[in-house]
N, C-alpha and C positions, 0 to 999 in steps of 0.2 A: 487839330483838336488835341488836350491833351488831358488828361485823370493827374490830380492831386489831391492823393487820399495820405488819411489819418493809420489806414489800416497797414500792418508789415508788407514788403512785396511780397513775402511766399503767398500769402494770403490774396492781396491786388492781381497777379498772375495767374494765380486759379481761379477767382471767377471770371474773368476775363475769358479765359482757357474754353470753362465750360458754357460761358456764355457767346462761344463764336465770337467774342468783341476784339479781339488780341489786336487783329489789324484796324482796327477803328481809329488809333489814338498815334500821333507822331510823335505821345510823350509820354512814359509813365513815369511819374515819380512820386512819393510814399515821404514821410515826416521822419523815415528813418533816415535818410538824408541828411537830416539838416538837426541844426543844434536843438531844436525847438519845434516840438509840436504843433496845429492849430489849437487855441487861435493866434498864433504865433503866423502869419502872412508868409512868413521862408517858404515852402513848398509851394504856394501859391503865386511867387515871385518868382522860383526858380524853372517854375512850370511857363512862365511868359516869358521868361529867357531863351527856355529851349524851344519855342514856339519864332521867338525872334522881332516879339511884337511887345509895347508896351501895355504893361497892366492896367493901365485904362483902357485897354478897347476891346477885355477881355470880358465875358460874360460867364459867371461861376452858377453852377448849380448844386447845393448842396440840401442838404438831410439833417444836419447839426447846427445845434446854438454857435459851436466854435466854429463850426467851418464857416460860416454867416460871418463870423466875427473877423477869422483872416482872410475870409474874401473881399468884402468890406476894408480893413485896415492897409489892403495891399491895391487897393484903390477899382478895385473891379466891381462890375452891377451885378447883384446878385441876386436869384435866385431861386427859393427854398421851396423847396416840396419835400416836410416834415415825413419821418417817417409813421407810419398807420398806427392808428392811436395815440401820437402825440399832436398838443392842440397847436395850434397859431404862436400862442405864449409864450414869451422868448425870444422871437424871430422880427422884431419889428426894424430889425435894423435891414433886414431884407428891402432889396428893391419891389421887391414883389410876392406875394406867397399861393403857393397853388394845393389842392388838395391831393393832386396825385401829377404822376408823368404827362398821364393819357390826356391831361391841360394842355399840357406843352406842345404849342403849333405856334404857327406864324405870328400869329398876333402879340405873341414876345415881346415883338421889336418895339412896337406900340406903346405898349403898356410899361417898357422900360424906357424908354426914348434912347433906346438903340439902333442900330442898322445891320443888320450881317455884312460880312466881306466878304465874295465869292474868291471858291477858293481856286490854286492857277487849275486846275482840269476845267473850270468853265469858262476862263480866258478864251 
């Protein structure tokens, strides 16, 4: 699993830090990277590089118009769980749109005509 955010890394680090999440992800990488912000797909390309898998079989979740837009443009299913108080509007490019995280369960897969790939500790 890997985080490609919009946000600086000092910034991507420290919540990560405070949120116990740091070991979660085999990738962090940030749009300071790369020549071009979202929705600029770079971070989101370079993020399934380092992962070692192509951008189709990647599933993004994002919170933004642009990040929808280079997760989408970098050919991955996307998605959006807006952040609170902002509506639907915008997001249709979304594979899917949910009201909040606490959506987010199994039936993903479903709903985007996805599959997970177990990862090798379940081998």
């Amino acid at each position: 699993m890997a985080l490609a955010s919009s946000s600086p890394m000092r910034l991507t680090q420290a919540v990560l830090s405070m949120g116990g999440l740091t070991d979660r992800f085999a990738a962090v990488l940030t749009a300071e990277d790369e020549a071009h912000g979202k929705p600029d797909p770079a971070v989101y390309l370079s993020a399934a590089r380092r992962l070692g898998v192509m951008a189709e079989r990647c599933l993004a979740v994002e919170d933004s118009i642009h990040g929808v837009r280079a997760a989408k443009e970098a050919g991955m299913v996307c998605v959006a769980v807006p952040a609170r108080g902002v509506g639907d509007e915008g997001f249709e490019e979304a594979d899917l749109v949910l009201e909040s995280l606490d959506r987010f369960d199994d039936r993903i897969w479903t709903a985007t005509g996805t599959m997970p790939v177990p990862s090798s500790s379940e081998d």
